[in-house]
DSSP file (Angstrom, degrees, kcal/mol; ACC not computed):
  #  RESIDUE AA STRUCTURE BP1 BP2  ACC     N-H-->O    O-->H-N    N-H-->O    O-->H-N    TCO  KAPPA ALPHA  PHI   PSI    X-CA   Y-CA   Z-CA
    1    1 A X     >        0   0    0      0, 0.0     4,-1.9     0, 0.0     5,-0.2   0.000 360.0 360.0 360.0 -29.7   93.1  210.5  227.8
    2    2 A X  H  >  +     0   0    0      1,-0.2     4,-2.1     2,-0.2     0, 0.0   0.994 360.0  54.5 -79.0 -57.1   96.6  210.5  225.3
    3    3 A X  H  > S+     0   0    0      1,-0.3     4,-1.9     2,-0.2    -1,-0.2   0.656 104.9  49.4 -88.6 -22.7   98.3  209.8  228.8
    4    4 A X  H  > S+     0   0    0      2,-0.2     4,-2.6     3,-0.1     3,-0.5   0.971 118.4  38.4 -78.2 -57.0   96.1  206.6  229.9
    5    5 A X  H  X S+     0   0    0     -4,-1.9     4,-1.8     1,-0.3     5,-0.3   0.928 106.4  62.5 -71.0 -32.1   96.6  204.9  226.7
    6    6 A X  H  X S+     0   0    0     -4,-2.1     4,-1.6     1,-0.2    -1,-0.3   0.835 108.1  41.7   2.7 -72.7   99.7  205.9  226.5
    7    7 A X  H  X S+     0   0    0     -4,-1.9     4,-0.9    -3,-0.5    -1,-0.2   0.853 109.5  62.0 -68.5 -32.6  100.6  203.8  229.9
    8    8 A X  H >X S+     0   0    0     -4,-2.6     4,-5.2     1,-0.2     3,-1.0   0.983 103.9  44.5 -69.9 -65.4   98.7  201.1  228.8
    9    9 A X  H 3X S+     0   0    0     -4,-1.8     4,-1.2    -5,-0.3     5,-0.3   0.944 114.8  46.1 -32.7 -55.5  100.7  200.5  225.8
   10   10 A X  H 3< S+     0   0    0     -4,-1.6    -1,-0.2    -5,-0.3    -2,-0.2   0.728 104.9  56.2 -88.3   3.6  103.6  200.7  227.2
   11   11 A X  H <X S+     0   0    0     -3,-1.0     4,-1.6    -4,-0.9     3,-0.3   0.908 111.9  52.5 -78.7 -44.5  102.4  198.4  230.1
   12   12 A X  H  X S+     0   0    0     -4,-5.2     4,-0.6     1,-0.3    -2,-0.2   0.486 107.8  50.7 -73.8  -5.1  101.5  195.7  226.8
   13   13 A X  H  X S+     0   0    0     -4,-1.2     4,-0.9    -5,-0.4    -1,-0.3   0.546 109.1  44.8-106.8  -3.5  104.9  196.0  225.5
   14   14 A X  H  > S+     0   0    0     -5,-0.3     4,-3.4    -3,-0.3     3,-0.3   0.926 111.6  60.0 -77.6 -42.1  106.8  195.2  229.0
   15   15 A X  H  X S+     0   0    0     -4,-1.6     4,-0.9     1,-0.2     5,-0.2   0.990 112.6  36.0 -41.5 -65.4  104.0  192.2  229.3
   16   16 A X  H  X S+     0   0    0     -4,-0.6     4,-1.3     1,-0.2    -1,-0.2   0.792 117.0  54.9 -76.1  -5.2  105.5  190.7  225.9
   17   17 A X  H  X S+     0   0    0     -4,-0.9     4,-4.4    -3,-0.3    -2,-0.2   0.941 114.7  38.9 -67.0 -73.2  109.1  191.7  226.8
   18   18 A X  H  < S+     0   0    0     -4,-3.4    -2,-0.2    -5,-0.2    -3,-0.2   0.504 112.7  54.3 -70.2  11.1  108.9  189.9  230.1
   19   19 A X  H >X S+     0   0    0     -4,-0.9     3,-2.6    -5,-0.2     4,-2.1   0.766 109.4  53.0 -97.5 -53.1  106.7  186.5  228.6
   20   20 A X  H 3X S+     0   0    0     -4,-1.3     4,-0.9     1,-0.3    -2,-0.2   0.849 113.6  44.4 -27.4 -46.3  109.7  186.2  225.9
   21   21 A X  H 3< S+     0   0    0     -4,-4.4    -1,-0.3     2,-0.2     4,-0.3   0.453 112.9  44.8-102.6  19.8  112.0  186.2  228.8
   22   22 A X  H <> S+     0   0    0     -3,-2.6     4,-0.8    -5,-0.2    -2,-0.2   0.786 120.9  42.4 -86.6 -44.2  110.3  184.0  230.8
   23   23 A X  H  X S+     0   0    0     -4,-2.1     4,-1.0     2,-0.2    -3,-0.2   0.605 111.3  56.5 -25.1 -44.0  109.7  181.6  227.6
   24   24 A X  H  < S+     0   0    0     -4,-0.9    -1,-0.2    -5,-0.3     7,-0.1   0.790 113.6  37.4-123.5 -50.6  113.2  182.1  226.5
   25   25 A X  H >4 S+     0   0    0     -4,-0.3     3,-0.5    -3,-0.2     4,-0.2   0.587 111.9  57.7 -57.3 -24.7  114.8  180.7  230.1
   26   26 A X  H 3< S+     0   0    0     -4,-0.8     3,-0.3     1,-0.3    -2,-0.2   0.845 122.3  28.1 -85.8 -31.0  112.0  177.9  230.6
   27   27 A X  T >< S+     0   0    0     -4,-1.0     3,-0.5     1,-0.2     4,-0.3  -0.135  83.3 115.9-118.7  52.9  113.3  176.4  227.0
   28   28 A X  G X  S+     0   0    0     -3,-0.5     3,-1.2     2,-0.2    -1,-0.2   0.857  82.7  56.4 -57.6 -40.4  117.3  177.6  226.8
   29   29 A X  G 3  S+     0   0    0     -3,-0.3    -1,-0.2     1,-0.2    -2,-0.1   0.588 108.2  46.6 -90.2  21.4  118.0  174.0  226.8
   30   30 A X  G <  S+     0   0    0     -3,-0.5     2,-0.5     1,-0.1    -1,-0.2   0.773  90.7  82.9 -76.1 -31.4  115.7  173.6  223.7
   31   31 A X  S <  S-     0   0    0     -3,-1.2     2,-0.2    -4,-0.3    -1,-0.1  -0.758  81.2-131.7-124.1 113.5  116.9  176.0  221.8
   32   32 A X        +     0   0    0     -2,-0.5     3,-0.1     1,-0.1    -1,-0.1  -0.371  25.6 175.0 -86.8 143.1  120.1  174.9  219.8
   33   33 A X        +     0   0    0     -2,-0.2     2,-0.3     1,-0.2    -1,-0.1   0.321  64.2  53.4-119.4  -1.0  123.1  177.6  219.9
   34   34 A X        -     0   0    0      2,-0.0     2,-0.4     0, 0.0    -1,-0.2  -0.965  62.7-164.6-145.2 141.2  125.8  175.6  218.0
   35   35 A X        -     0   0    0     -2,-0.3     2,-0.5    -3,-0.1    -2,-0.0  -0.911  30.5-111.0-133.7 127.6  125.7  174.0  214.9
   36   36 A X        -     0   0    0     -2,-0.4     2,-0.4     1,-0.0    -2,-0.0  -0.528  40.6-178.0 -68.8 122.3  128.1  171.3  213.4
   37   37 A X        -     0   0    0     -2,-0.5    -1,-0.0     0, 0.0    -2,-0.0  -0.910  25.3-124.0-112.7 100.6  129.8  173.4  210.7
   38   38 A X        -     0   0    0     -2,-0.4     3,-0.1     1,-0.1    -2,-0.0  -0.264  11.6-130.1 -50.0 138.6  132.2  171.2  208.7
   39   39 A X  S    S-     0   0    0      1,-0.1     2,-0.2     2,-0.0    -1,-0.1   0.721  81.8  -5.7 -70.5 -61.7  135.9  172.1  208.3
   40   40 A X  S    S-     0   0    0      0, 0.0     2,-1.1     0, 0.0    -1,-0.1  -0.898  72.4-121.8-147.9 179.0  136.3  171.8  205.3
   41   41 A X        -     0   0    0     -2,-0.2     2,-0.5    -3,-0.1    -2,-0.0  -0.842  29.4-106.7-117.6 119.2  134.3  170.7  202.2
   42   42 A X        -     0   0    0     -2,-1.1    -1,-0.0     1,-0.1     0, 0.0  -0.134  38.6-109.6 -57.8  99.1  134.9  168.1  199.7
   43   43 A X        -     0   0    0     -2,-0.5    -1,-0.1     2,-0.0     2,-0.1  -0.125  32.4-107.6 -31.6 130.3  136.0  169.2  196.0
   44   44 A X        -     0   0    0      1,-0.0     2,-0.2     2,-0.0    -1,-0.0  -0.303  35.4-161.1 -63.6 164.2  133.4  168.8  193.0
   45   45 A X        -     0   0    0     -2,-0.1    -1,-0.0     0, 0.0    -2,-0.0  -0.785  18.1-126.4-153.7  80.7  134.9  165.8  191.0
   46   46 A X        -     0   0    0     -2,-0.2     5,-0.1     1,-0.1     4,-0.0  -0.119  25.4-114.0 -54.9 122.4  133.3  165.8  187.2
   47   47 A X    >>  -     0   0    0      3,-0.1     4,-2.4     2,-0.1     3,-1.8  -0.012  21.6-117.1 -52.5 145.0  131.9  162.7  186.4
   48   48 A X  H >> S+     0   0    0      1,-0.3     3,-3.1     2,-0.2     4,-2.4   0.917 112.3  51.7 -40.9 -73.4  133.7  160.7  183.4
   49   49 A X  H 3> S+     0   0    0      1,-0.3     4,-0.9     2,-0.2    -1,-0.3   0.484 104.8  55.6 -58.7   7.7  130.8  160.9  181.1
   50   50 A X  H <> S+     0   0    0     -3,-1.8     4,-2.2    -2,-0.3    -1,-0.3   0.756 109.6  45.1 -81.2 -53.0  130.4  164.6  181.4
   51   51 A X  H <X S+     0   0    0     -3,-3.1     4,-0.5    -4,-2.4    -2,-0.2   0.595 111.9  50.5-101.3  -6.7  133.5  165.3  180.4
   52   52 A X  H  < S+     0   0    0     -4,-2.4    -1,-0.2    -5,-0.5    -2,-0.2   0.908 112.8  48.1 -65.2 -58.1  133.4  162.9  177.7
   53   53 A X  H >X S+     0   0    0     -4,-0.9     4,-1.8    -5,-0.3     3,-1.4   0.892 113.8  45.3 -42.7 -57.6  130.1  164.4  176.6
   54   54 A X  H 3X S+     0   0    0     -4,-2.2     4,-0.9     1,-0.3    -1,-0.2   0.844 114.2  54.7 -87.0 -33.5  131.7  168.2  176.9
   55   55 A X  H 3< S+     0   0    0     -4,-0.5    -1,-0.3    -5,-0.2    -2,-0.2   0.520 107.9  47.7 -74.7   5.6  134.9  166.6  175.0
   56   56 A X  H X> S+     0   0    0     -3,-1.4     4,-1.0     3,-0.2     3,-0.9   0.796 106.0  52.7-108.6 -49.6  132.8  165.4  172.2
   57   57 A X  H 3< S+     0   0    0     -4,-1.8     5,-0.2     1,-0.3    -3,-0.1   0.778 111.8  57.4 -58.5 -29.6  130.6  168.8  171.5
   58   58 A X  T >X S+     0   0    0     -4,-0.9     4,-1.6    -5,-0.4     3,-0.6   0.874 102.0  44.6 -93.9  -9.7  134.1  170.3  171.3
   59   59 A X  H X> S+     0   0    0     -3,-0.9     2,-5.0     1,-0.2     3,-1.3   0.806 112.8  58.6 -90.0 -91.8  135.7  168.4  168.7
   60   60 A X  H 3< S+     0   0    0     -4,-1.0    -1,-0.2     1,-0.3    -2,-0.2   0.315 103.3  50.2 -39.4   8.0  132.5  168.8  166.9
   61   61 A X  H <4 S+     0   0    0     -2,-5.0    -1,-0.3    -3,-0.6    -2,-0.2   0.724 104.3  59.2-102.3 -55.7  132.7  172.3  167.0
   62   62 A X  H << S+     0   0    0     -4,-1.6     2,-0.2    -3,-1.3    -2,-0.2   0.683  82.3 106.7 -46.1 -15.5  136.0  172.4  165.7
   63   63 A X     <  -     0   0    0     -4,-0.6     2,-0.1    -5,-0.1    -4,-0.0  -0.483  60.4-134.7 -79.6 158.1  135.5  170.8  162.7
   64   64 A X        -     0   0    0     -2,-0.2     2,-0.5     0, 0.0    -1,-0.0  -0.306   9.4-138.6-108.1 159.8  135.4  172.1  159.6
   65   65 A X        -     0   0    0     -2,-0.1     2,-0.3     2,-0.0    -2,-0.0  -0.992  16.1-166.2-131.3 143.8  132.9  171.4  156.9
   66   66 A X        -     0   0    0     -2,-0.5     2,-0.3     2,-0.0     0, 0.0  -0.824   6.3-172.8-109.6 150.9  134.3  171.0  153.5
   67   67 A X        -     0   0    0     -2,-0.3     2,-0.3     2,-0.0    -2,-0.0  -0.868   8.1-156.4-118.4 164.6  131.7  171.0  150.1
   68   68 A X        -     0   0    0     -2,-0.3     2,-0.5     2,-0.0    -2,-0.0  -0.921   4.0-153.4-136.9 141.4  132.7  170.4  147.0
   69   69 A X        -     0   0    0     -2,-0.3     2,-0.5     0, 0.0    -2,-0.0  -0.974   4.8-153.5-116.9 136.4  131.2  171.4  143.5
   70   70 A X        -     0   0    0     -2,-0.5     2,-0.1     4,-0.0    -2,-0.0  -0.937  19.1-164.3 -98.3 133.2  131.4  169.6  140.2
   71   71 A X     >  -     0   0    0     -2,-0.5     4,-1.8     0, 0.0     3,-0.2  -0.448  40.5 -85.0 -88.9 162.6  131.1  172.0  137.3
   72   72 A X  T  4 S+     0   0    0      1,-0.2     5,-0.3     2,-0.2    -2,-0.0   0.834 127.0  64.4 -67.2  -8.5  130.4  171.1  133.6
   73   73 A X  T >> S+     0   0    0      1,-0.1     4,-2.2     3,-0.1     3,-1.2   0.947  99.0  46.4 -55.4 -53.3  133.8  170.6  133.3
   74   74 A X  H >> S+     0   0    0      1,-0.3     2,-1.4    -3,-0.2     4,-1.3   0.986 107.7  55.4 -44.4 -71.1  134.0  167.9  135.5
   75   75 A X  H 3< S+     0   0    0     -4,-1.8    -1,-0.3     1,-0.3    -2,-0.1  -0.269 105.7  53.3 -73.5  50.6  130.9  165.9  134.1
   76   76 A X  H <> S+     0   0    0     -2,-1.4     4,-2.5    -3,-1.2    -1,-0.3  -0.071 110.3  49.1 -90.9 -34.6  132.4  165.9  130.7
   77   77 A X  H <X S+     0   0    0     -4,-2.2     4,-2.1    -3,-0.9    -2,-0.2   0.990 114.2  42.0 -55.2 -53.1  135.2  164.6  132.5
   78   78 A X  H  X>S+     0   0    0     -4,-1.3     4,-1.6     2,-0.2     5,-1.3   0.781 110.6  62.2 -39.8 -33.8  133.1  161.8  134.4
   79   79 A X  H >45S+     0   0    0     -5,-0.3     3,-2.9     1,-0.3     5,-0.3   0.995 101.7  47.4 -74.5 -65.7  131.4  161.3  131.3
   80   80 A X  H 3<5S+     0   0    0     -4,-2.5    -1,-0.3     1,-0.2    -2,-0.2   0.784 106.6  53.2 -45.8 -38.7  134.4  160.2  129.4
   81   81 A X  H 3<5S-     0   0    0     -4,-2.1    -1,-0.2    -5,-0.2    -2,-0.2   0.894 113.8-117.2 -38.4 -43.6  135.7  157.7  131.9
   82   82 A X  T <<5S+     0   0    0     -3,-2.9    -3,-0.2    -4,-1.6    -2,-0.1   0.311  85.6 119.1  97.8   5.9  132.2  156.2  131.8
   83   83 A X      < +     0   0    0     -5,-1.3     2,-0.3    -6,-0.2    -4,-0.2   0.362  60.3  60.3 -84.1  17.5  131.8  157.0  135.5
   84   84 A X        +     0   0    0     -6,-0.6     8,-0.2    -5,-0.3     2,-0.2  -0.806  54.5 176.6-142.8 142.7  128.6  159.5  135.1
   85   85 A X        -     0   0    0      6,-0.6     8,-0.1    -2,-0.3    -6,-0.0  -0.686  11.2-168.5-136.6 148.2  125.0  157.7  133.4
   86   86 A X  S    S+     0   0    0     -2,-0.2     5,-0.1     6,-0.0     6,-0.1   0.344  78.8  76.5-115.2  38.2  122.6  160.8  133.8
   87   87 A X  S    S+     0   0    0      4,-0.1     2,-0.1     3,-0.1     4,-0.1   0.798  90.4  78.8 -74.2 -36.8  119.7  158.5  132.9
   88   88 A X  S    S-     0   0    0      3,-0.1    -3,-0.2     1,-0.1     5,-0.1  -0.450  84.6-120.5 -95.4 151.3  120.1  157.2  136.8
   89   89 A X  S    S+     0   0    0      1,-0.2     2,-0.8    -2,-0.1    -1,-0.1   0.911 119.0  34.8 -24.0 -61.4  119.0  158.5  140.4
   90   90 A X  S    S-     0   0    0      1,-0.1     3,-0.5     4,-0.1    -1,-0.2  -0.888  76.6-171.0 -99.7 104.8  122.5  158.4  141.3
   91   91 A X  S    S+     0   0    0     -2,-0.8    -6,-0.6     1,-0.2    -3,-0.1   0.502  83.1  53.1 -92.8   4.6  124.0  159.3  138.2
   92   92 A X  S    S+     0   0    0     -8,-0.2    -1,-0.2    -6,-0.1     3,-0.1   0.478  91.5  93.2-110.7 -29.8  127.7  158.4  139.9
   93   93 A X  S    S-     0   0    0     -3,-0.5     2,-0.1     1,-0.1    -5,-0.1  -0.027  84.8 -88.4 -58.7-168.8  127.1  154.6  141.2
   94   94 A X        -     0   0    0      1,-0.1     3,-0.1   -10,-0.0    -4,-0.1  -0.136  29.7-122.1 -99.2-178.7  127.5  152.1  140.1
   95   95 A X  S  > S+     0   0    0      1,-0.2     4,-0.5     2,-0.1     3,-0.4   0.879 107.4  56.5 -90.2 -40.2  124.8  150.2  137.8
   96   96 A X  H  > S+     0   0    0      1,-0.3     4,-0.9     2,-0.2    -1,-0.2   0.619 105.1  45.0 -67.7  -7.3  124.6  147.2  140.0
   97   97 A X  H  > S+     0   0    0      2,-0.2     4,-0.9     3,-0.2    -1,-0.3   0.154 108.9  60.6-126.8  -1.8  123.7  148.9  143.2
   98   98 A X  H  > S+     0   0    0     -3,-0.4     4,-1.3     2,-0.2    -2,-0.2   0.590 102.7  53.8-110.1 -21.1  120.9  151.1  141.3
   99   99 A X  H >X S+     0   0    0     -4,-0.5     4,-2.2     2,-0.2     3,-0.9   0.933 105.4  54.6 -85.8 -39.2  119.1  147.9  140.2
  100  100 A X  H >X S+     0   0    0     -4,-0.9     4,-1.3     1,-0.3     3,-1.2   0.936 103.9  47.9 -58.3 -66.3  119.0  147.0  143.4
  101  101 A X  H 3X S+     0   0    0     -4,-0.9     4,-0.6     1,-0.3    -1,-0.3   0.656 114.4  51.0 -36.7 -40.6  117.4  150.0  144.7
  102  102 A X  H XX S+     0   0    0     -4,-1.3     4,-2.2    -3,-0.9     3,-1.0   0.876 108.1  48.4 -36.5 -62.9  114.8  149.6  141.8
  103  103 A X  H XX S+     0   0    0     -4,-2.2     4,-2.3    -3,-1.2     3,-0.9   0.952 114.7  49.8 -58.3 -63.1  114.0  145.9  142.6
  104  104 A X  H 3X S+     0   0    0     -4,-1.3     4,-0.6     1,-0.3    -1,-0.3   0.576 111.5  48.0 -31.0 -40.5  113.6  147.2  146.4
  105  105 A X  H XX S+     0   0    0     -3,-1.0     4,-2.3    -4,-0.6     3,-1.9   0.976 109.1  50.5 -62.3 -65.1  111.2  150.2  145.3
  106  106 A X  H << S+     0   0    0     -4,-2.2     4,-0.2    -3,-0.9    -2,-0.2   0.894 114.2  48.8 -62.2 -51.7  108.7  147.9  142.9
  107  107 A X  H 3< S+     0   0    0     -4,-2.3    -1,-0.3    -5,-0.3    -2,-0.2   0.762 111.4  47.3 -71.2 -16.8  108.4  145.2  146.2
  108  108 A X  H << S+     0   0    0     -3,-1.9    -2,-0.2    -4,-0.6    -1,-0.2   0.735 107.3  57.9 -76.2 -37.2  107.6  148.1  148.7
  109  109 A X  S  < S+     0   0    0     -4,-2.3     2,-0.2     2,-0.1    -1,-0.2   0.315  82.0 120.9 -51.9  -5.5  104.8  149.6  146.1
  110  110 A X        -     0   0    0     -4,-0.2     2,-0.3    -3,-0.1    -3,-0.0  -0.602  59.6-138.0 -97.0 132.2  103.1  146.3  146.3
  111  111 A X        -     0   0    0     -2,-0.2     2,-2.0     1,-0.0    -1,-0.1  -0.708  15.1-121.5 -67.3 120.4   99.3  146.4  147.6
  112  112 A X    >   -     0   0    0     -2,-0.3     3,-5.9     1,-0.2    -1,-0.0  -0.401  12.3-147.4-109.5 111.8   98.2  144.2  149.7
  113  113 A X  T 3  S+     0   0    0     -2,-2.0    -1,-0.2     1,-0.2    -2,-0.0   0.519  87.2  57.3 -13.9 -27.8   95.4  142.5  148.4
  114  114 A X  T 3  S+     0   0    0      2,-0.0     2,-0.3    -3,-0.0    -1,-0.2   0.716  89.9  94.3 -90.8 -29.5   93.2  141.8  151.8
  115  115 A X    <   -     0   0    0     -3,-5.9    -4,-0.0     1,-0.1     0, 0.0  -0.474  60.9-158.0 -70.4 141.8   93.0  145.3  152.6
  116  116 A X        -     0   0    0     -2,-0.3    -1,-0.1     2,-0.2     3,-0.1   0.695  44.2-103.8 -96.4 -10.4   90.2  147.9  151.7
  117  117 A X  S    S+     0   0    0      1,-0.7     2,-0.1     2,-0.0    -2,-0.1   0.158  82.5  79.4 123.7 -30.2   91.5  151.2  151.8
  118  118 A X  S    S-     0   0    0      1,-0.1    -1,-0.7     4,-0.0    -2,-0.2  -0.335  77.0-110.1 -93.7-171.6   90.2  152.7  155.1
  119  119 A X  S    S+     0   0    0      1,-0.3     2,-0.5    -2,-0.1    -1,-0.1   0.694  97.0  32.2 -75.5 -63.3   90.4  152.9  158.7
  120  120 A X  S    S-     0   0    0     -3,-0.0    -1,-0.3    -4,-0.0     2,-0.3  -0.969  83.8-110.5-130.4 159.0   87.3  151.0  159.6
  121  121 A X        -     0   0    0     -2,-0.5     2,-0.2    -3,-0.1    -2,-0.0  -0.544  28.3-129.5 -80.8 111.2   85.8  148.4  158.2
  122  122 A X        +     0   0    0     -2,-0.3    -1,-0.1     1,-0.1    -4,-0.0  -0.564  25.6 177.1 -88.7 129.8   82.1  149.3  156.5
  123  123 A X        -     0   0    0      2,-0.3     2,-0.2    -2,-0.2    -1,-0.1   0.436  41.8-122.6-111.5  -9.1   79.8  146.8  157.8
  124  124 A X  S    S+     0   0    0      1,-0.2     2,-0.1     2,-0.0    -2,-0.0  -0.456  83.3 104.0 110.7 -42.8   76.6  148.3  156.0
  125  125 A X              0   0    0     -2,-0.2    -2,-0.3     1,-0.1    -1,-0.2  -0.543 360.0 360.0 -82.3 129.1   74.8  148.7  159.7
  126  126 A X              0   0    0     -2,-0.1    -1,-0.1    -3,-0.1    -2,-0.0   0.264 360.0 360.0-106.5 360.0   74.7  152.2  161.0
């Protein structure tokens, strides 16, 4: 019994040996066996604004960041000049440029009369 299946098997793998090569000779001139391979290959070429971009991130890395503190020493100094108020938001502007900001505040605060205060508009009817 081992020896019949045994032949039969190996009778079903000569079968699919010899349909491959009969398949494999009917379409040889199908089946492509050279391929255009180009010589040589064109060099990447970074675009300007890439390398604008990558030259800009790097001077911004390089830079340094300076702070500065004023001490009470200083604002006595300030004081005397007259350049220091510390009544104002910016106690180091200038006066005129602080009214301004003021006037600017008081017209943005302004309510406008036509509105009611919501989202939608109570019409009484549910």
């Amino acid at each position: 019994m081992f020896k019949s299946v045994f032949k039969e098997i190996c009778i079903i793998i000569l079968l699919c040996i010899a349909i491959i090569l009969v398949l494999g000779v009917i379409f040889y001139d199908y089946i492509p066996t050279n391929k255009a391979v180009p010589n040589k290959l064109s060099t990447y070429v970074t675009p300007e604004d890439v390398k604008t971009e990558i030259d800009e991130q790097i001077s911004e890395i390089n830079k340094v960041e300076v702070s500065y503190e004023i001490t009470g020493t200083d604002i006595k100094l300030y004081e005397q000049i007259n350049s220091y108020n510390p009544g104002k938001v910016d106690p180091f502007s200038a006066s005129n440029s602080v009214e301004n900001i003021e006037n600017n505040t008081q017209t943005n605060t302004d309510i406008n009369s036509n509105s009611t205060g919501t989202f939608f508009n109570d019409t009484g009817l549910k």
